[in-house]
C-alpha positions as CSV (number, residue, x, y, z in Angstrom):
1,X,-75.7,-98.9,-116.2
2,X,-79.8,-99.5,-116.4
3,X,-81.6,-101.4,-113.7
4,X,-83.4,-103.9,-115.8
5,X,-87.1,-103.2,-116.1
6,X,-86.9,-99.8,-114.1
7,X,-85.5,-97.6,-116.4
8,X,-83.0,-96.2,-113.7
9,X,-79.8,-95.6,-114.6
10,X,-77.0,-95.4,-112.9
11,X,-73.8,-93.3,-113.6
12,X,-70.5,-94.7,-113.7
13,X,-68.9,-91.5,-114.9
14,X,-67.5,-89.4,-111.9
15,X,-65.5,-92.1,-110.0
16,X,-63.0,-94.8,-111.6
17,X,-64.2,-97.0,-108.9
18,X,-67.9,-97.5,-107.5
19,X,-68.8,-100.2,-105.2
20,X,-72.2,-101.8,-105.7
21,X,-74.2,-102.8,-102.3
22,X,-76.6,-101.7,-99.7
23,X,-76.7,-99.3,-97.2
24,X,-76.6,-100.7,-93.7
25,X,-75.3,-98.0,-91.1
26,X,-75.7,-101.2,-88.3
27,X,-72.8,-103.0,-89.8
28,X,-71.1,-99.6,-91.0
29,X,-71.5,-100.8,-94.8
30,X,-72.1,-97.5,-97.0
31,X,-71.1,-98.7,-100.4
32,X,-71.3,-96.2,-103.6
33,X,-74.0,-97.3,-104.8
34,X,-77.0,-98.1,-102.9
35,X,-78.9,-101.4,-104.4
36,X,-81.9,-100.9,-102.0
37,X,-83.9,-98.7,-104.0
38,X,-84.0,-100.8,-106.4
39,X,-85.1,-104.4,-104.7
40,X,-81.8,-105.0,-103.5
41,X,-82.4,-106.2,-100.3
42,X,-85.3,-109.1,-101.9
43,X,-83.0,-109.7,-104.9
44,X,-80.1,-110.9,-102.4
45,X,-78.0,-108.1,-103.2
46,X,-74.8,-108.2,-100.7
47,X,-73.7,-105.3,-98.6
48,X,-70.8,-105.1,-100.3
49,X,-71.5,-107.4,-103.4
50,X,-69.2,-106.1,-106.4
51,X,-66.9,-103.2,-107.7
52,X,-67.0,-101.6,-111.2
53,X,-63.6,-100.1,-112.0
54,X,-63.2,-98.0,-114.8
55,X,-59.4,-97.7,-116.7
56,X,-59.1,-94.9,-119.1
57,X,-62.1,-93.6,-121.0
58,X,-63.2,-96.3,-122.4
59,X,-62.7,-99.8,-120.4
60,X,-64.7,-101.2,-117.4
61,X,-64.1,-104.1,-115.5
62,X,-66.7,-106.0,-112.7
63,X,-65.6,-108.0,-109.7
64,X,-67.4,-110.1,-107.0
65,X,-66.4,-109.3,-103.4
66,X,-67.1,-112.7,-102.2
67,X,-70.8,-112.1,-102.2
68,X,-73.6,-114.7,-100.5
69,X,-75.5,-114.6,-104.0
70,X,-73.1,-114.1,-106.4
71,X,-72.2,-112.0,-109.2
72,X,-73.1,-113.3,-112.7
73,X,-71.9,-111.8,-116.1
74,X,-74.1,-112.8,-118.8
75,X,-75.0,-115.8,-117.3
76,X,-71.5,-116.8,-116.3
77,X,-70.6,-116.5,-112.3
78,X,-67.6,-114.8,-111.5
79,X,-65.0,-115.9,-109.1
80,X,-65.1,-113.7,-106.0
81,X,-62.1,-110.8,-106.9
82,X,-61.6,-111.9,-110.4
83,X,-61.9,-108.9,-112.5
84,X,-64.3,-109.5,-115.8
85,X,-64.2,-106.9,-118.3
86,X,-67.2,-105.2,-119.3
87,X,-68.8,-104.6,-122.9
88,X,-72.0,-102.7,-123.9
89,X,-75.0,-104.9,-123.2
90,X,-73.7,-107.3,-120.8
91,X,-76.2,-108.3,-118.3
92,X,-74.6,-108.4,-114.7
93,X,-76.5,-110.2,-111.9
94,X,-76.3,-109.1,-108.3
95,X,-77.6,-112.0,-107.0
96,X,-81.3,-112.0,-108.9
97,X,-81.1,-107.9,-109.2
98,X,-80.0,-107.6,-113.2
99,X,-78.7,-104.4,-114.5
100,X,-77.4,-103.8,-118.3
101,X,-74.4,-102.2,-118.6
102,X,-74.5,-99.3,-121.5
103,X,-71.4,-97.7,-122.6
């Protein structure tokens, strides 16, 4: 996955599951993958604001956790724990943070 206009990227390989979110050790939320760095916090990114799941080699699915902002798949928001599959190019939105999912 590529943080639009960055050019971080952000692994998806090691885990089958990676939660997306920011770090807040006052509230005890340490999710996989830290949004922070990359405007996370401005961009309304939730502590814990999705989940990428990956099944097999080759398939990926994204889910809201109920976020305050919202989790949008090109352009479309997603139900909070309604898995959307995943194909090369989509643009996810946690809350106004976009990344591009590359596969």
């Amino acid at each position: 996955m590529e943080v639009e206009g960055t050019g971080q990227k952000i692994s998806l390989d090691d885990k089958a599951e990676y939660t997306l979110g920011r770090i807040d050790p006052a509230s005890h939320s340490f999710p996989d993958v830290d949004m922070t760095p990359y405007g996370g916090v401005e961009d309304g990114v939730s502590r814990r604001h999705a989940k990428v799941t990956r099944l097999g080699e080759d398939r990926y699915y994204v889910m809201d956790l109920s976020s305050t902002n919202f989790t949008h798949v090109n352009g479309e928001k997603l139900e909070a724990f309604e898995p959307k599959v995943l194909a090369d190019g989509d643009e996810i939105f946690l809350g106004t943070l976009k990344l591009v999912f590359r596969h």
